[in-house]
Each structure stands twice: as structure tokens, then as C-alpha cells.
N, C-alpha and C positions, 0 to 999 in steps of 0.2 A: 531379416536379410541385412546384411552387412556389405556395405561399399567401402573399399578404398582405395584412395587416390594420393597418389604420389606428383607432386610439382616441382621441377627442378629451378624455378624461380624463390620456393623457398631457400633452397640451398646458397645460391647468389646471395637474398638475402641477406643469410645469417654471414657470411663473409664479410658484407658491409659493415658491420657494428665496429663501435668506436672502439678500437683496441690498440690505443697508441695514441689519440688524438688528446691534444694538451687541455689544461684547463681556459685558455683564453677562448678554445673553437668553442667549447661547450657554453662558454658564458656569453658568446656572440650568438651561439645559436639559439638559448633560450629569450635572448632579447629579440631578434630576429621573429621567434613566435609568436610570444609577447603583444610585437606591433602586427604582425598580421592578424591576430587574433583580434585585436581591439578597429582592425582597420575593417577587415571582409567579413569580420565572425566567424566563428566555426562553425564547420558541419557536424549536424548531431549525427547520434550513431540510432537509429532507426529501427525496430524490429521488423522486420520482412510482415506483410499481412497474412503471410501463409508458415507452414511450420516448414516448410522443404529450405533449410539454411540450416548452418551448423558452425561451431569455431571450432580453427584450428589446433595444436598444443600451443602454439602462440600468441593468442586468443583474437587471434581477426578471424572476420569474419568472413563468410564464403554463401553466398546466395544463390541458389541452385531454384530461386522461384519460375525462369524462364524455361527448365525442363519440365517442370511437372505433366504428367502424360506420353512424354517423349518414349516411344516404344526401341526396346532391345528385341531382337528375334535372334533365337538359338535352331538352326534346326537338326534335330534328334537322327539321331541313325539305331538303326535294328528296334529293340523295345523302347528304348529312349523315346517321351514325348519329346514334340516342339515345346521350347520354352521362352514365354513374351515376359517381358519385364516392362512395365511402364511403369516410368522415376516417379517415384516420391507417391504413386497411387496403388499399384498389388501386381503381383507375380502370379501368372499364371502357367498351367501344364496343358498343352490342347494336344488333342489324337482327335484321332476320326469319330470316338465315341462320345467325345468334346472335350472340355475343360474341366480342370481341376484348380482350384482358387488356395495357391498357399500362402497367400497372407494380404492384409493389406496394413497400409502404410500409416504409422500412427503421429501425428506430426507433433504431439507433445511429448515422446519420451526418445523415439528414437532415432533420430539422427546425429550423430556427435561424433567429435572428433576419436582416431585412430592412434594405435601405437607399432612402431617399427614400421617396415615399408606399408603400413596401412594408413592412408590419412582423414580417410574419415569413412564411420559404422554407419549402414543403416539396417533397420532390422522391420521384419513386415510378420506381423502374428496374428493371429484371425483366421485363419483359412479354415476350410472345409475340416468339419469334424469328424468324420466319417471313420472311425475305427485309429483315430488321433489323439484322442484324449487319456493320455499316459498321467494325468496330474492336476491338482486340484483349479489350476489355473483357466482350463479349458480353454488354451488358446489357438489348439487346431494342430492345422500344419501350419509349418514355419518356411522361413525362407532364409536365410545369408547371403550374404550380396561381398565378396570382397574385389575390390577397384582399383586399380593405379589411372592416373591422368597423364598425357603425354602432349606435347609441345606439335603445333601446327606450323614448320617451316617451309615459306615458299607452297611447291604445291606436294611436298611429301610429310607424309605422319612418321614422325620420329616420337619413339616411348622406349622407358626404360622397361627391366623387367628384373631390376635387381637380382637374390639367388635363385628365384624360380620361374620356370618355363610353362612357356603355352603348350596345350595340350590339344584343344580342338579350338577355334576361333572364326567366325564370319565377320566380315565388314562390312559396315552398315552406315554409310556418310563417314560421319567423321566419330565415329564408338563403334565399337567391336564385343563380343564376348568373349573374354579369352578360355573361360573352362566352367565345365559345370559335372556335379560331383552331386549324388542322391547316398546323402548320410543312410536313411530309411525312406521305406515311401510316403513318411511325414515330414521327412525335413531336407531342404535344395540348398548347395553352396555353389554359386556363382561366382565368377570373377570378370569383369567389367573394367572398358577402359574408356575412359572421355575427354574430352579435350582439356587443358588445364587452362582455368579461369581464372582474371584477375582477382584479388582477394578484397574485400573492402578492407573500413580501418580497423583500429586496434580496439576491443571490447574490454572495458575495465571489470572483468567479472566477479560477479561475485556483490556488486554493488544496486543500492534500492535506493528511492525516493517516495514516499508514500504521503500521507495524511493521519497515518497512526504511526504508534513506534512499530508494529510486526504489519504492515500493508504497502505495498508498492504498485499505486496505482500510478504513478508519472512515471518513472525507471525503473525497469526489474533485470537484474543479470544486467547492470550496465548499459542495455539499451532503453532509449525512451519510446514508449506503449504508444499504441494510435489512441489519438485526441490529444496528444499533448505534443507532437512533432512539428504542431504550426497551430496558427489561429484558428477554434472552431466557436461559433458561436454560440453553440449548446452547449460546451464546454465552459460559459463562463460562469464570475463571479457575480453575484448581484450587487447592487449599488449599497446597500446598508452594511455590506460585510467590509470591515476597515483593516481585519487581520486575518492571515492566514498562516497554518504554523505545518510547514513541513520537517519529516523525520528522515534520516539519510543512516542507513549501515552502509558496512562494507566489513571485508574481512580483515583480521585481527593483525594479518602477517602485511598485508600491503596497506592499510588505514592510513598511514601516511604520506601516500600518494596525491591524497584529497587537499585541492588548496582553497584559496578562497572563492567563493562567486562573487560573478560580474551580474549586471544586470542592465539590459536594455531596453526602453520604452519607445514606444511607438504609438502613437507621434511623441515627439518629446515633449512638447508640452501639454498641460493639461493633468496630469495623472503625478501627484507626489509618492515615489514611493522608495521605503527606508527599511535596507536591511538589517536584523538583528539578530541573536541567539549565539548558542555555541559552533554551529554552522558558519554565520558569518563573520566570525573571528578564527577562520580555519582549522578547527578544532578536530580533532581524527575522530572519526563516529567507528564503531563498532558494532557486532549484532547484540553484543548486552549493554551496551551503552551508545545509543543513537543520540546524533550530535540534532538538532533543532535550528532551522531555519526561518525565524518570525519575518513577513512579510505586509509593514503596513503601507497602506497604500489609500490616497485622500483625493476627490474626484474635487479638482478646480476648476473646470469647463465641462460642460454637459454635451453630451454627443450621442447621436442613434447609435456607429456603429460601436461596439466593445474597443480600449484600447489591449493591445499587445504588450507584453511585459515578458522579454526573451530573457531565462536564467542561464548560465554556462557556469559550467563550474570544470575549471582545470586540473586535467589528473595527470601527473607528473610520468612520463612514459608510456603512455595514453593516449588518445582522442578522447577530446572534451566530450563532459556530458551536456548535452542542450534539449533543455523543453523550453516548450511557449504556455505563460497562462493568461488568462484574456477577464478584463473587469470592466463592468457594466456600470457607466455614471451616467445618469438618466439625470439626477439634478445635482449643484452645485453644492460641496458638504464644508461645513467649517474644519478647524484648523484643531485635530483630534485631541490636543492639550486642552483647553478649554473645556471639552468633556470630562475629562481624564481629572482635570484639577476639580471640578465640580463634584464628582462622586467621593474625590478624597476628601473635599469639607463636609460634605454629609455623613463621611464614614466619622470622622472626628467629631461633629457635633451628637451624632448616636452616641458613642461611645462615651463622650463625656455626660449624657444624658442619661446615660444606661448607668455609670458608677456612679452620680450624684443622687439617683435614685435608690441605690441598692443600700447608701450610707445613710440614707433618713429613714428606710425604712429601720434597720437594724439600729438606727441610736434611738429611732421613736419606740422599738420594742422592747431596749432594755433600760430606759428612762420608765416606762410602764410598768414595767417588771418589776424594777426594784426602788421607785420614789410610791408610785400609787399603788403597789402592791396587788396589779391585774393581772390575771390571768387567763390563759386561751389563746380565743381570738378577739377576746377583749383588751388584751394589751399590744394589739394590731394597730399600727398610727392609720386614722383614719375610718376605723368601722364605727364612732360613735356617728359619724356623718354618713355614712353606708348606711347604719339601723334606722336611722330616719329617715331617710331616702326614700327606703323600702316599705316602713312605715305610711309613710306619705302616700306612695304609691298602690299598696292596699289596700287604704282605708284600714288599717288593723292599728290600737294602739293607744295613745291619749287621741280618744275625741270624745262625741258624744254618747253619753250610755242609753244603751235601749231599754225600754219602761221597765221590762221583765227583769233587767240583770242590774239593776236598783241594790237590792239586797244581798247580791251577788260581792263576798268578800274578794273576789280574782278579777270582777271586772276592768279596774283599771293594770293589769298585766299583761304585758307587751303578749306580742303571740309565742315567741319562744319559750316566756316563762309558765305557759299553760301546763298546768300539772295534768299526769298523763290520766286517761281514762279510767282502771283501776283506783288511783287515790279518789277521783272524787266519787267513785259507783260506793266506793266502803265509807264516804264521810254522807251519801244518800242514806244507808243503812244502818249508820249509828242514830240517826235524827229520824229514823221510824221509833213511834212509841208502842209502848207493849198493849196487847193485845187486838193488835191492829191485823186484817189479813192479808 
């Protein structure tokens, strides 16, 4: 199903833009932001909880959450059913034999903005199968929905209706159906009109903020997700985490919109925290090159509740983007340098450990090699202290000889130099004398 809605407040709009206005208004007016931005904060730009919202071509935003359910009634003449539209949930066909279900409303793909006098599509799929499934999609019967929105003056309803006319229409408060059209008896186009609402702000789309470089769990499409639109306590950071590293894309053509982030703690005291990365050195981020936002942060006062840590990042013909992320100092932590300097002396004293090691072994095995003329792992620095060790430790070697291996010319031979089984089985057999059985 397909709604749309035409606002004549757009068009006002677009008259307003600066088209003529010198470069002093603009440099007063971005100062002018600037301080209220730093003074009251910006408002973040929110995802609705529900999918019934959509942007316009101008990319604000339009929250249609307060309809959802809100019934349209059509009523049919001759074979024509009645037909009930409830916004943002399914379109049905009722007769006396009942209902006919052609679609319902899918809040992830289908609401979005319109082109020419259409200002914004919704589309409803799912309906009754019932001798509908023309395609591999099997999504029933469908619905269309196209809308214009019209201005509430005093106590009369004034709408436009651009090049085309109504055809049959009931009014019903303040929405009307202006036509309804049965493509097939699997698919309904409707035409609908509603009041026209004010638009929220401007969505920077196309823009993420995530935890990976391809994940946008704080910002997606420009708005900020639930759990990060305000302090939540399950949302937060634990007390040993000292860094966090967010990823920001956006698209290629407007990346440079993106300026630098601000950042706000709450309460001020208590919580050090230092931004860093290509992020915050207002770096344009891209979807193949996502800029980085490192976030450390050092707990100097212990507190039960989480502090607040408000990011806003200003986008240049935009509303700011704003989330909240909340860190948990449960005890008092030092001053992250000292850490940070500790692992680097350890990393250098390894590593000078690890090459003055590598050079005694390699001068002790070619001073072996070629003054004492050993070989193996006998010109290994260090195995003659190894062979005895081992020695030591098995009893095997120079010690004491057992009564029996007296006579025994290999007794004093370490255990490696035992000659193998074979030699000594054929020196038993030479030292049998003849005619022995």
C-alpha cells in the first residue's frame, strides 16, 4: 500500500532558503548556533520505537507513531466491498461473507518517502493467499495506499489535489478516502488524505556510529537507536574498561558535513574523559574508510549511580547527532599513564632480553663450531650443563657401577652413547665358542 501526502508547509519552506542572504548573516548565524548548542545542547534525532515514520525527500523526519491503528472506512457500492484501512497495521475488504486481509504493514521496509505530488509510500504485503500467489515471493494480496495531506484552517479542511480528481470520497473527522481502484482481486489502490503534520528535524542520512567499522548499534541512518538516546543503566560501561573505540561512516558525497564532537559529562566532576582518533580531529569518515572515535575515560570519584557522558557531533546543514553513553566507577582508578608507561618498560626490557639472548646463543654456536670443532647439538651454548643436569636427575651416567657391568667395556657411557641393540646381540655371538649349543 502506498500513502501520499502532499504539505503545503513544505513548499513555504523551500521559499525560505538563503538565496540572497550575504556572507555576514550566515557567519552570524552559524555563531549564533554554535552558542546555543554549547548553551541548551541539542536535541538528538531519535528513532520512533515503532517503524510507522518515514523521511521526507528533504530528509526530516515525519512520525506518523500517534496514528497507528487509526481506522479509514470506505464504503463500497454495488460488488465493491467496504474497505477499512487501519494506518501503519493492514487493509482489509469486509462483505457480509466477511473479510478479506490484503496485507499488513511491514515497519522495516515499507514506509518511505514519495515522488511528485506523492509524499510519502507505504506499501502492506502479506495478505490472504488465496489464489494470489502469481510469484515466487508469496506475498499474497497487496494493497497501495496513495495520500496527499491537507492543511486544518479555522473550522474548515482545505487540500489540495494538484492534477487529479476525486472520485468517490467519505469523511471521516479529519481524513477522508478520496478513491479506491481494484487493480485485480489481489491488488487495492487507495488514495487517502490526512491532516498535514509538523515534520520533526533534519536526518543526516545515510550516517552510522557503531562499535565495529560495519555495526551501528548507537546511530543508524542518522538517528540514535533506543538505549543510547539517554542514560540507561544496563547500557553501561564497567568500571575496568578505560577505552572505548567507536566507528562513524557516512556517505561519500556529503562526508563532509561531519565536524568535530563535543562532549558532555555529567556530573562534571569525577569522570576524566579524553577524546581521540581520526574522529576527533574531524576527519570525514566513509563506508570504506570509517574515521574512529577513541574514548578514554578515568574514574576519579566512586559513585553507585553510572556517570553520563553526552557525545554530539555537528553536521553542517543538519541536526546534530546526539547519544548518551554511561560508565560505571565503582572504585577510584589511577591516572592511565602510569599504566601505559609500565607496559612500555616491560615491552623494552623483553625485547632487549629477547636480542641479547638470541646473540649468545648464535656467537656460542659458531665459536663451537668452528674453535672446538662440535657438532649438533653438541655445539648448543649450554647443553654440556643440560647433559648433566639430566644426568643427575636419572641417575644414568658417571656413578656407581653395578657388580654385574664390572666387566662391562660400555659401562661408563653416558645413556645416549649406548650402542644400539643389534651391535651388542652380534658382539654376544662372536664371543660364543665353537661347539657350544
Amino acid at each position: 500500500m502506498e500513502a501520499n501526502f502532499y504539505c503545503k508547509d513544505r513548499e513555504m519552506r523551500s521559499l525560505k532558503k538563503c538565496s540572497g542572504e550575504d556572507a555576514a548573516y550566515h557567519l552570524l548565524t552559524t555563531v549564533v548556533a554554535a552558542i546555543l548548542l554549547q548553551a541548551i545542547g541539542a536535541v538528538s534525532v531519535v528513532a520512533p520505537n515503532t517503524g510507522c515514520y518515514a523521511l521526507d525527500n528533504s530528509s526530516y523526519i515525519h512520525d506518523f507513531s500517534s496514528w497507528i491503528g487509526q481506522p479509514f472506512e470506505y464504503e463500497g457500492k454495488g460488488k465493491d466491498a467496504d474497505l477499512v484501512v487501519r494506518f501503519c497495521k493492514d487493509v482489509e475488504s469486509r462483505s457480509q461473507a466477511g473479510y478479506v486481509d490484503y496485507g499488513r504493514f511491514d515497519k522495516l521496509n515499507y514506509f518511505h518517502a514519495g515522488s511528485g505530488h506523492v509524499s510519502f509510500v507505504q506499501e502492506y504485503f502479506n495478505g490472504d493467499l488465496m489464489n494470489c500467489e502469481q510469484s515466487y515471493d508469496k506475498m499474497g494480496r497487496t494493497a497501495k495506499i496513495e495520500s496527499l495531506t491537507f492543511q486544518l484552517i479555522g473550522q474548515y479542511h482545505m487540500w489540495k489535489l494538484s492534477s487529479w480528481t476525486m472520485q468517490r470520497w467519505t469523511w471521516m473527522h479529519l481524513q477522508c478516502f478520496c478513491n479506491v481502484e481494484y487493480e485485480s482481486t489481489c491488488r487495492a489502490v487507495i488514495e487517502l488524505a490526512v491532516p498535514c503534520e509538523k515534520p520533526g528535524p533534519r536526518v543526516f542520512e545515510g550516517f552510522t556510529v557503531g562499535f565495529h567499522p560495519r555495526s551501528w548499534e548507537i546511530v543508524y541512518n542518522g538517528m540514535t537507536q533506543l538505549g543510547y538516546e539517554e542514560a540507561h543503566k544496563e547500557f553501561s560501561f564497567n568500571t575496568a574498561q578505560t577505552r572505548v573505540a567507536l566507528y562513524m561512516t557516512a556517505i561519500a558525497s556529503v562526508s563532509g558535513s561531519v565536524q568535530k564532537p563535543l562532549v558532555k559529562v555529567s556530573p562534571e566532576q569525577g569522570l576524566q574523559v579524553i577524546l581521540s582518533g581520526s574522529a576527533a580531529t574531524g576527519g570525514s569518515p566513509t563506508t570504506l574508510s570509517p574515521t574512529v572515535l577513541l574514548i578514554d575515560w578515568i574514574c576519579d570519584v566512586a559513585r553507585d549511580n553510572p556517570y553520563e557522558v553526552e557525545v554530539t557531533i555537528p553536521i553542517e546543514n543538519y541536526d546534530p547527532v546526539q547519544f548518551t553513553l554511561t560508565k560505571m566507577c565503582e572504585y577510584q582508578q589511577s591516572e592511565g599513564g602510569d599504566a601505559a608507561r609500565g607496559w612500555a618498560i616491560f615491552g623494552v626490557l623483553s625485547c632487549i632480553v629477547l636480542v641479547v639472548s638470541t646473540l649468545f646463543c648464535c656467537g656460542g654456536f659458531i665459536y663451537k663450531t668452528r674453535v672446538q670443532n662440535q657438532r649438533g647439538l653438541d655445539a648448543l651454548p649450554g647443553m654440556t650443563l643440560l647433559s648433566a643436569c639430566l644426568e643427575t636427575v636419572t641417575g644414568v651416567g658417571h656413578g656407581y657401577s653395578r657388580p654385574g657391568d664390572v666387566n662391562n667395556p660400555f659401562a661408563n657411557q653416558a645413556s645416549w652413547e649406548h650402542q644400539p641393540a643389534s651391535t651388542q646381540a652380534t658382539q654376544r655371538t662372536s664371543e660364543v665358542r665353537y661347539g657350544s649349543i
